[in-house]
C-alpha positions as CSV (number, residue, x, y, z in Angstrom):
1,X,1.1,35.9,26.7
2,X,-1.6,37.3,28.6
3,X,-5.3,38.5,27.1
4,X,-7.9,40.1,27.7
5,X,-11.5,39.5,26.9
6,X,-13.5,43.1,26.7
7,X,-17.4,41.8,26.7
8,X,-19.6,44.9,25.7
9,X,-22.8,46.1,23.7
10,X,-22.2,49.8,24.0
11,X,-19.9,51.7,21.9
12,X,-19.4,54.5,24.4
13,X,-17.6,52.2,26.6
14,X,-15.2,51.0,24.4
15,X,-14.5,54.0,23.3
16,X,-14.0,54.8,27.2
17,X,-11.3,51.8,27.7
18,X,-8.3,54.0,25.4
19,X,-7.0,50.5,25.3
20,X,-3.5,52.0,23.3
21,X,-2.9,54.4,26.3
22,X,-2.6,52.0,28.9
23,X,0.9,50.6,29.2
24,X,0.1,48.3,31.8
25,X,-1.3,46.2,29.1
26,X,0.8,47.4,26.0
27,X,2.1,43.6,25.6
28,X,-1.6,42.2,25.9
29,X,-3.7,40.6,23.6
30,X,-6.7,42.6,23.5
31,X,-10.0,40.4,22.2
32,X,-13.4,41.9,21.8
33,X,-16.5,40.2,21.8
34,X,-19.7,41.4,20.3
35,X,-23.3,40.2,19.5
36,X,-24.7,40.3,15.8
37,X,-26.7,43.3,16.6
38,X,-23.9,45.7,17.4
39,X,-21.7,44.9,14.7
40,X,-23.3,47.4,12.0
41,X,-22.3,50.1,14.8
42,X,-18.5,49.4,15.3
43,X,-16.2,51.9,14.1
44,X,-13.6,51.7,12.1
45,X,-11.1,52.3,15.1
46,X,-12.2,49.4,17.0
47,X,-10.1,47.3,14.6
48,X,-7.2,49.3,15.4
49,X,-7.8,48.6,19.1
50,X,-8.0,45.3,19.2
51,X,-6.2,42.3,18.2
52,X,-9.3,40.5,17.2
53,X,-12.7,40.9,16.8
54,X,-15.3,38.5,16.8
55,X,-18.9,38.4,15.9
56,X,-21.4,35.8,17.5
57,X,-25.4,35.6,17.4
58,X,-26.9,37.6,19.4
59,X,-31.0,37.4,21.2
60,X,-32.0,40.9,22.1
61,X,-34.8,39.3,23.5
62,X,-32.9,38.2,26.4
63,X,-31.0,41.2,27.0
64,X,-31.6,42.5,30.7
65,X,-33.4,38.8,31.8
66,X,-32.3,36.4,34.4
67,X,-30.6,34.4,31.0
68,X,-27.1,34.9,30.7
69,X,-27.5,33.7,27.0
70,X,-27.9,36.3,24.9
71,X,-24.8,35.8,23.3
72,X,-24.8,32.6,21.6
73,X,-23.4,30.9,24.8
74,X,-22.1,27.0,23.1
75,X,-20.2,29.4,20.6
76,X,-18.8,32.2,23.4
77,X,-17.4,29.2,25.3
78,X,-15.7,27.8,22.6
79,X,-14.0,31.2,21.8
80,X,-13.0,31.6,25.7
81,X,-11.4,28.1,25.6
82,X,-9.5,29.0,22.1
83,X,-8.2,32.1,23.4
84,X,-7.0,30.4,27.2
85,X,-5.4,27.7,25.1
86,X,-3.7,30.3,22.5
87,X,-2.5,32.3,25.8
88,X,-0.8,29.3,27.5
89,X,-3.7,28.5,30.6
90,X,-6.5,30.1,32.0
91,X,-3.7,32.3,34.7
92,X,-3.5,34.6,31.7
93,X,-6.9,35.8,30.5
94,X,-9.3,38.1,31.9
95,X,-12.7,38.7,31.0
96,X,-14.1,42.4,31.4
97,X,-16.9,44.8,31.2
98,X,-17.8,48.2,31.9
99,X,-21.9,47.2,30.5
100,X,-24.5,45.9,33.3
101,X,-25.8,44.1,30.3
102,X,-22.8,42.0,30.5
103,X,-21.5,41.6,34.2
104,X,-23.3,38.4,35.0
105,X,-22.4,37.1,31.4
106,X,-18.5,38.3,32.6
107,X,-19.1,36.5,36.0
108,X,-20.5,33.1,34.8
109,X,-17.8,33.0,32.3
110,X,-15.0,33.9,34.9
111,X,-16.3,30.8,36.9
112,X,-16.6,28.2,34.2
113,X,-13.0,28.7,33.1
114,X,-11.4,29.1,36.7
115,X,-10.6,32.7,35.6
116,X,-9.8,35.8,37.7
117,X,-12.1,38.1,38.6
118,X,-15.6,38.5,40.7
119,X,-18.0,35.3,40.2
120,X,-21.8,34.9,40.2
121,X,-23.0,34.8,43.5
122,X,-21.0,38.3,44.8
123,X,-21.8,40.2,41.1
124,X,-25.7,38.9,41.1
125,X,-25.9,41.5,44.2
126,X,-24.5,44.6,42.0
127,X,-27.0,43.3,39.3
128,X,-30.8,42.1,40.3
129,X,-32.3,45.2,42.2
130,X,-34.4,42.3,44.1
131,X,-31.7,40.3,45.7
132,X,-29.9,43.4,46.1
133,X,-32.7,45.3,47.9
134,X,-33.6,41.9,50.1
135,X,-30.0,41.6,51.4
136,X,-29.6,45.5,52.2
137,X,-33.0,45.2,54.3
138,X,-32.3,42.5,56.2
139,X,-29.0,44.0,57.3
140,X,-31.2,47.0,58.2
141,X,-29.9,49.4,55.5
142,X,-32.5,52.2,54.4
143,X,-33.5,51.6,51.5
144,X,-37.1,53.0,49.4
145,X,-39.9,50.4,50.2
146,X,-40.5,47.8,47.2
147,X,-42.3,44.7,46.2
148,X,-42.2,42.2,43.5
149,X,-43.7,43.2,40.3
150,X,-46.2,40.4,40.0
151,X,-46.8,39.6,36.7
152,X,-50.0,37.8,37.0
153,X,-51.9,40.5,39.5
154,X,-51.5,43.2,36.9
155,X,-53.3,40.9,33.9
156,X,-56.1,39.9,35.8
157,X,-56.8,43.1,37.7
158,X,-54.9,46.2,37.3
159,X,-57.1,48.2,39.7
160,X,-57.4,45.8,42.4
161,X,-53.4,45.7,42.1
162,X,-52.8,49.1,42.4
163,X,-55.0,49.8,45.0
164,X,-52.7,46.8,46.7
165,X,-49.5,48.7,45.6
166,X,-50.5,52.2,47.5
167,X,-51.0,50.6,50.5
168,X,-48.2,48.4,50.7
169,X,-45.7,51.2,49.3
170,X,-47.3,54.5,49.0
171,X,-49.8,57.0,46.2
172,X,-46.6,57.4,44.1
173,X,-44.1,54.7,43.3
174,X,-41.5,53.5,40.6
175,X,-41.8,50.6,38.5
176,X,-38.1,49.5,36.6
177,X,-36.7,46.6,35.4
178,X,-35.5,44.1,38.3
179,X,-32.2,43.7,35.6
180,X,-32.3,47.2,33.9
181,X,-29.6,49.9,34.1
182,X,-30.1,53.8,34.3
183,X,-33.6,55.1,33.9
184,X,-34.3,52.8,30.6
185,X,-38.1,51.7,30.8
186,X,-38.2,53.2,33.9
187,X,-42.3,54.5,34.7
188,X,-43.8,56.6,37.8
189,X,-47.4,56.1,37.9
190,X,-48.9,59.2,40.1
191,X,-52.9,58.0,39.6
192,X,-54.0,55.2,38.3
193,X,-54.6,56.0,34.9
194,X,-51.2,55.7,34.7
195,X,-51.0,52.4,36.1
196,X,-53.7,51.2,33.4
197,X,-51.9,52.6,30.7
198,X,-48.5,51.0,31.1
199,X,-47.1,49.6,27.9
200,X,-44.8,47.2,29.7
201,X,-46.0,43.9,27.9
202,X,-45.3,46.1,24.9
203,X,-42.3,46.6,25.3
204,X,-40.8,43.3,27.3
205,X,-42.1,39.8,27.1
206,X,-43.3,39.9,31.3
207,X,-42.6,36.3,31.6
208,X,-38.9,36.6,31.2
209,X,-38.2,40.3,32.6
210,X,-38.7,40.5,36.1
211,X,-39.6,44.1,37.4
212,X,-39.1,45.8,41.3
213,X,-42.1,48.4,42.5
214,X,-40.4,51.2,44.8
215,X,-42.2,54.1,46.7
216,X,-41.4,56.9,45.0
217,X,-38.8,59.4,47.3
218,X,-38.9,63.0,46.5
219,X,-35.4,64.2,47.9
220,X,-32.0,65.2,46.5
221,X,-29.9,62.4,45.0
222,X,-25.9,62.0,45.2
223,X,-24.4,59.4,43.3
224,X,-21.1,57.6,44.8
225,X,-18.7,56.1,42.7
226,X,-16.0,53.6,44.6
227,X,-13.0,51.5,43.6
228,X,-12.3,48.7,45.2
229,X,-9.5,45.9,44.9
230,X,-9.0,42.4,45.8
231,X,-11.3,43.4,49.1
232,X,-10.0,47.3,49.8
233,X,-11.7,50.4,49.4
234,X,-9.2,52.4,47.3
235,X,-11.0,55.9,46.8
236,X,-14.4,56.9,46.4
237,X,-16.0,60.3,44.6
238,X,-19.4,61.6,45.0
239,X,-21.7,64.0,42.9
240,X,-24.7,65.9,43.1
241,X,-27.3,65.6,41.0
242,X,-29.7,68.5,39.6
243,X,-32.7,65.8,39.4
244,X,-33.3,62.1,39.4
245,X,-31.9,61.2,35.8
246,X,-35.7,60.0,35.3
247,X,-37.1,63.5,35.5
248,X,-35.1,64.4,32.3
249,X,-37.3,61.6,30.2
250,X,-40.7,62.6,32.3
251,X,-41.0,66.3,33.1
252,X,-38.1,67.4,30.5
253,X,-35.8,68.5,33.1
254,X,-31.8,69.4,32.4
255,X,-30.3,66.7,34.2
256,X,-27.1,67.3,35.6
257,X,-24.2,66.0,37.7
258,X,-21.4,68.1,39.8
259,X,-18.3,66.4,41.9
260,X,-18.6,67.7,45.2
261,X,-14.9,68.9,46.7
262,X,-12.9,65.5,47.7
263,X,-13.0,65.4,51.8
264,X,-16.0,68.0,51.8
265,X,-18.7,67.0,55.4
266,X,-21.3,66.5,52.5
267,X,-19.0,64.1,50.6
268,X,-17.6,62.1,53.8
269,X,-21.3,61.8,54.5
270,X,-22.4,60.0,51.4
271,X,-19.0,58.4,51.3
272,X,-19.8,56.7,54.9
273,X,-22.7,55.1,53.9
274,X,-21.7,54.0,50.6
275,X,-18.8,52.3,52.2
276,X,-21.4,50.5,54.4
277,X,-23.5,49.3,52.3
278,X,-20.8,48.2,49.4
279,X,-19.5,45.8,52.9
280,X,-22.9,44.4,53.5
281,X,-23.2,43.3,49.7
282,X,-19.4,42.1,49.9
283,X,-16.4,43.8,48.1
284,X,-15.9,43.1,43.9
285,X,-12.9,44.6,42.4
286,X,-13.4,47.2,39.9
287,X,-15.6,50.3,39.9
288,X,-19.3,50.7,41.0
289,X,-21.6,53.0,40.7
290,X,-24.2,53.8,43.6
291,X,-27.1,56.2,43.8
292,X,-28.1,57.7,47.3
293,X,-31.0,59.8,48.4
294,X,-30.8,62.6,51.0
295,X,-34.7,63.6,52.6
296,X,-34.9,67.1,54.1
297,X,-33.8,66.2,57.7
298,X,-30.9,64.6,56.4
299,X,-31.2,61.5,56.1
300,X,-30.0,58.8,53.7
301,X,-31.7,56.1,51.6
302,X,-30.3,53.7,49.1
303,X,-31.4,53.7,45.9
304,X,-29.2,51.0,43.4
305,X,-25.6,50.1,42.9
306,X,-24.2,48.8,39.7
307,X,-21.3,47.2,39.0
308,X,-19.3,49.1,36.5
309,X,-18.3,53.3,36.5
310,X,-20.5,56.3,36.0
311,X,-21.9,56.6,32.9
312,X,-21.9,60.0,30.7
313,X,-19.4,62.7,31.4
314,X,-19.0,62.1,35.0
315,X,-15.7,60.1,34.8
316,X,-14.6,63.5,32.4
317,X,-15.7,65.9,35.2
318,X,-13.9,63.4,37.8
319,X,-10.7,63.7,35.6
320,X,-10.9,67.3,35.1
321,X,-11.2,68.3,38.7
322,X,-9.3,65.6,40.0
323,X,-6.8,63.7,37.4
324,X,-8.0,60.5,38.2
325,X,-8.7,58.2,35.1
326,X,-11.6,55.9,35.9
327,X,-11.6,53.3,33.2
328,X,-7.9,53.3,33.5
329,X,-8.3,52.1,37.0
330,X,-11.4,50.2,36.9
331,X,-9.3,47.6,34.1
332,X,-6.2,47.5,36.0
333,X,-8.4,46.5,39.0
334,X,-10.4,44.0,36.9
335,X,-7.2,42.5,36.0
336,X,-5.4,42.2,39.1
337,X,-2.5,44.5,38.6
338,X,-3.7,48.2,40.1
339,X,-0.4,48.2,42.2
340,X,1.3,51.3,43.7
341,X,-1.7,53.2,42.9
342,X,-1.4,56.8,44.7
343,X,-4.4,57.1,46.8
344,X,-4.5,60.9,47.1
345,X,-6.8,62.7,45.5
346,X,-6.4,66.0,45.1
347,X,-7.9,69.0,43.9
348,X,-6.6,69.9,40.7
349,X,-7.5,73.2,40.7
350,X,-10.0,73.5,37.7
351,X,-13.6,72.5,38.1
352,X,-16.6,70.6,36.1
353,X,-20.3,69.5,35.8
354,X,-21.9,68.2,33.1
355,X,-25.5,68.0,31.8
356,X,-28.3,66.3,29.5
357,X,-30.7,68.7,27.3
358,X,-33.9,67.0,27.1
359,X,-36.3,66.8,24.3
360,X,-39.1,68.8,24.6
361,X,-42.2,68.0,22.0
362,X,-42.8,70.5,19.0
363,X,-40.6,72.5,16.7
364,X,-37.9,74.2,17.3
365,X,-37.8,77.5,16.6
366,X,-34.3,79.0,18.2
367,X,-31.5,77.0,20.5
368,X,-29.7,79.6,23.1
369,X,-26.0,79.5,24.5
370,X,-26.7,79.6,28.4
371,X,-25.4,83.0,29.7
372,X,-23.7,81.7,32.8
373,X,-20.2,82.7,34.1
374,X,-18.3,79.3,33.3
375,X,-17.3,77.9,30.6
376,X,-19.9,75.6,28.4
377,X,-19.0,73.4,26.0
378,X,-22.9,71.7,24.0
379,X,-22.6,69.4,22.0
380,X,-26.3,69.4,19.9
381,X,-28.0,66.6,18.3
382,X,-31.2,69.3,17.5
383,X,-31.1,72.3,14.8
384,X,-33.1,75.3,14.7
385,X,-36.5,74.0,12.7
386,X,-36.2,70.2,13.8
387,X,-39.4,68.5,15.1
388,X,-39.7,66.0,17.9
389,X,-42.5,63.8,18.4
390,X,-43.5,62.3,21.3
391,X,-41.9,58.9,20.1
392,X,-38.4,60.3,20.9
393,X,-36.6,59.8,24.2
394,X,-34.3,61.7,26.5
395,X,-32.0,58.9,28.1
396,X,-30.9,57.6,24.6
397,X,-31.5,60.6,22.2
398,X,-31.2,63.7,24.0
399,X,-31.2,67.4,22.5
400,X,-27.5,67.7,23.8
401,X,-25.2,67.3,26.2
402,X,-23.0,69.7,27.7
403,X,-20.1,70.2,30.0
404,X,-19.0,73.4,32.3
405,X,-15.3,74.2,33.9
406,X,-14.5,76.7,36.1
407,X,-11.8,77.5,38.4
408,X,-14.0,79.2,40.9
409,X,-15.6,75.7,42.3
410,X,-18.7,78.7,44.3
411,X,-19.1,80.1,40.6
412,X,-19.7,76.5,38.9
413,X,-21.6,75.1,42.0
414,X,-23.9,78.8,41.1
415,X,-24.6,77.7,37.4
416,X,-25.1,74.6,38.5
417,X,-28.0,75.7,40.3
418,X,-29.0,78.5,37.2
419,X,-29.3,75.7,34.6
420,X,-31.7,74.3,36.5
421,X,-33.8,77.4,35.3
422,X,-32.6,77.8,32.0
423,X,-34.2,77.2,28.5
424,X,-32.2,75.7,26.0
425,X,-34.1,76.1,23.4
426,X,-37.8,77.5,22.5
């Protein structure tokens, strides 16, 4: 009997693994492990998806640090050798994730128990932005300027660092979480003021969390999206984004994300590079997820790679326009048997974007259907009379999300551009 072991934190990515409409793995046992502090938001259908569930102590503390033990490691273990025993050897289970919060975790795991899958010292480069960024540099890759965060600069003189800061990187630059995924705690300090205020120590204990300082790169931003097994490129899909994902939490932008046409110059372009880079940091099987700048003159800059797919409703736009199934692919890669896979990707004939709403501070007085000429689907967490305070945020709480289809691909890529305008709501 053969099993696997589905490591994640977030619901949405369960949810994104239809476990019961793969039959590839219709005769496997299907275990999912969870920390303490998720269990109060598991569904009902997760028991229906799984064979069993189990519960184990959880440290939030240590989520996003260098410590793979968030999960109470001594008791993890002893559920990974129960479940390799129960399947008949350690040739039968596979450990997987689709959560950065877990990859390493998957990794070490995989290599303790002689399992199959990616190990530590290839996954810590899809992971830690720092030893991602120092390899890509010294292979001479483009990538935006950054430093260390140091810790003990920034208590004992914030000015004096800062000024240090703008002349090593430049006026404006990022600070994010050397470990953290999308824009979560995620701050650009134009002036110092803002560099003064940050509420970092707040927030994190600074002594566990390691943090990266980029320049900051005003240009457009494509995101690539790869799979890749046992060493080969399969396919790769790229999208265009309205805004850096960040502006939606800073200056309240709609953020969006359009697929450009498979084989387009632009797409071949990104594609290139991705492929590049993804060689210098070595080949893992399974999906990642890589974010690209483009400056005025054309040029390209690396940004991040994660291991694991897009998040949001890109792998729905990349289904609808292409009938590809990510997460279908990304598991059967994870576990070794993506075989015969058709590596033609064609245009299906319909096409999609998809967008965040942010949260804009005040009350609400009327929310407005965008009058655009596809078709928009918005799913609101707001109503007419609501009030948001300046406590709320736009990456995990935002006013809506939305989808658009179209079989005009001119007539979507249009909107696209027009939402960028729009008001959702006054």
């Amino acid at each position: 009997m053969k099993t696997i072991i589905f490591l994640n934190r977030e619901s949405y990515h369960h949810d994104c693994y239809e476990f019961g409409k793969f039959p590839e793995i219709n005769n496997f046992r299907k275990i999912a492990i969870i920390g303490n502090d998720f269990k109060d938001f598991l569904p009902p259908k997760y028991h229906l998806m799984f064979d069993k569930i189990y519960v184990i102590n959880s440290d939030p503390e240590k989520i996003d640090t260098a410590e793979i033990d968030y999960l109470d490691l001594s008791h993890l273990c002893k559920i990974v050798k129960s479940e390799i025993t129960l399947s008949g050897g350690y040739r039968n289970v596979y450990i997987i994730t689709a959560d950065e919060t877990n990859v390493i975790l998957a990794a070490y795991l995989r290599k303790k128990f002689s399992l199959f899958g990616d190990y530590f010292n290839v996954v810590q480069r899809y992971r830690d932005k720092i030893v991602m960024k120092q390899r890509l540099k010294h292979n001479g890759v483009k990538t935006a300027d950054f430093i260390k965060f140091d810790v003990n600069r920034y208590k004992d003189n914030k000015i004096s660092y800062y000024n240090h800061i703008c002349s090593s990187l430049s006026n404006q630059f990022i600070i994010k979480p050397a470990l953290g995924s999308a824009s979560f705690d995620t701050f650009k300090i134009s002036c110092l003021s803002d560099f003064q205020n940050l509420n970092i120590g707040e927030v994190y204990n600074l002594s566990n969390h390691a943090f990266i300082v980029e320049e900051f790169i005003d240009a457009s931003i494509f995101s690539c999206d790869t799979l890749v097994y046992k060493g080969e490129i399969i396919y790769s899909l790229v999208s265009e984004y309205s805004c850096p994902p960040l502006d939606s939490a800073t200056n309240k932008k709609t953020c969006m994300a359009i697929p450009l046409p498979y084989n387009s110059k632009q797409s071949n372009k990104i594609t290139r590079f991705a492929h590049n880079i993804l060689m210098q940091l070595d080949l893992i099987s399974g999906f990642n997820h890589m974010e690209i700048f483009e400056r005025n003159d054309g040029s390209l800059i690396f940004l991040e790679v994660g291991a694991r797919p897009p998040g949001g409703k890109s792998p729905f736009c990349y289904k609808v326009m292409f009938n590809v199934d990510l997460f279908h692919h990304d598991l059967l890669a994870q576990i070794g048997i993506l075989n015969n896979l058709n590596k033609n990707i064609t245009y299906s004939g319909n096409s999609c974007l998809w967008g965040i709403v942010p949260k804009k501070y005040g009350r609400i007085n009327s929310i407005k259907k965008p009058e655009i000429k596809s078709n928009i689907d918005i799913k609101w967490s707001i109503k007419e009379g609501d009030y948001i305070d300046k406590t709320t945020s736009s990456i995990t709480s935002p006013a809506g999300i939305f989808t658009a289809t179209n079989t005009s691909y001119w007539d979507l890529y249009q909107d696209f551009k027009l939402l960028t305008k729009i008001n959702f709501y006054e």
